[in-house]
C-alpha positions in Angstrom: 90.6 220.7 69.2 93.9 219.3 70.4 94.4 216.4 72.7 96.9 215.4 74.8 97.1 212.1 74.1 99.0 208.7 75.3 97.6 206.0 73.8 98.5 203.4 76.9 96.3 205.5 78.8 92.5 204.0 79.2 91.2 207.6 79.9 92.8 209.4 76.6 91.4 206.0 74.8 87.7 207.1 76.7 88.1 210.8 75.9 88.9 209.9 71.7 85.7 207.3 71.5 83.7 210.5 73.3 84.8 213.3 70.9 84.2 210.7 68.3 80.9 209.7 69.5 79.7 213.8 69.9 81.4 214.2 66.3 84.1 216.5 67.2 86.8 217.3 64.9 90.3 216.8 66.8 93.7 216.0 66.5 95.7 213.8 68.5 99.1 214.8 70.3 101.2 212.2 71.2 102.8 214.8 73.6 105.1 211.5 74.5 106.9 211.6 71.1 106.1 215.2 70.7 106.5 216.8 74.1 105.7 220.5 74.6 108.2 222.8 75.3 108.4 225.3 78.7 106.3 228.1 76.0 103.7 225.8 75.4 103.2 224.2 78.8 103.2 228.3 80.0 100.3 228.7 77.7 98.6 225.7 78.5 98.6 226.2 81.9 97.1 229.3 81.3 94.2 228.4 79.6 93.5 225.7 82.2 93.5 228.5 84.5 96.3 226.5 87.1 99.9 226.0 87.5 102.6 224.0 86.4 102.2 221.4 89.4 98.7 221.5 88.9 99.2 219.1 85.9 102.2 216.9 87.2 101.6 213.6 88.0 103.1 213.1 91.2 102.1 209.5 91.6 104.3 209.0 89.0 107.1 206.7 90.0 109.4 209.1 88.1 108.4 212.1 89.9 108.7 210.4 93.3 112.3 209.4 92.6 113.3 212.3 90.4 111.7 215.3 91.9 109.1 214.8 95.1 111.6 215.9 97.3 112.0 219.2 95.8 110.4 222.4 95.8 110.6 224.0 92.4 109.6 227.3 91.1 106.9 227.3 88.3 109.5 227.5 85.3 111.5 224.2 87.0 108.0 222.7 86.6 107.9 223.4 83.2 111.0 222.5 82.2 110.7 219.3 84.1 107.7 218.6 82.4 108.6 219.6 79.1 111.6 216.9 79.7 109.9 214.3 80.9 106.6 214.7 79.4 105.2 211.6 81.2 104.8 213.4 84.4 102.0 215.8 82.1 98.7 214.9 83.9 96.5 213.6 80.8 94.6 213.7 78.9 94.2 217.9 78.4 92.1 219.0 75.8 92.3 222.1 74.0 89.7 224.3 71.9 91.5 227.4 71.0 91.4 229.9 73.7 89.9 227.4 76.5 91.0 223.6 78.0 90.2 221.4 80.2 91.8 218.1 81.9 89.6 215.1 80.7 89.0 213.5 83.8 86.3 212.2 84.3 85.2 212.1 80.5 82.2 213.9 81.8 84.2 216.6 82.3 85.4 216.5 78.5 81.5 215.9 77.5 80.6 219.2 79.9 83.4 221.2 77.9 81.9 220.4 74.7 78.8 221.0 75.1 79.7 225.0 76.7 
């Protein structure tokens, strides 16, 4: 498993102790220091089964500023995401050819268990 992970976030910090607790082998992805780019966000939102604005955080001061007056096509999103990678909803988890947004945790705990 992969998660998306910022570690100033109290929900990614929830979603590690839970996959630690359950004794799941992950890795972490600071996707803050290691942002994906537009090919992995297209794949990600795949396997979420959404779109790119699906996972935006659009509360984000940044996107309010920067972008929630626009109306962007799917590959904007992703390229907007994939540049400023703070504006990725978090945390997403990922186990191969399936993922899920973590929150609630129980929704992480759900996904590990199926």
């Amino acid at each position: 498993m992969i998660v998306y992970f910022n570690p100033d976030c109290s929900k990614c910090r929830e979603v590690v102790d839970a996959l630690n607790k359950a004794q799941c082998e992950f890795e972490i992805r600071n996707y803050l220091l290691d942002p994906p780019s537009v090919d992995e966000l297209r794949g990600l939102v795949q396997l979420l089964g959404c779109n790119g604005m699906d996972i935006v955080r659009v509360k984000e001061p940044l996107f309010q500023e920067k972008f929630g007056h626009l109306t962007m096509d799917e590959e904007a999103c992703l390229l907007m995401l994939s540049q400023h990678p703070i504006l990725i909803e978090r945390p997403i988890i990922i186990d191969g050819k399936r993922a899920v947004i973590g929150r609630p945790v129980t929704r992480v705990i759900e996904f590990i268990k199926s």
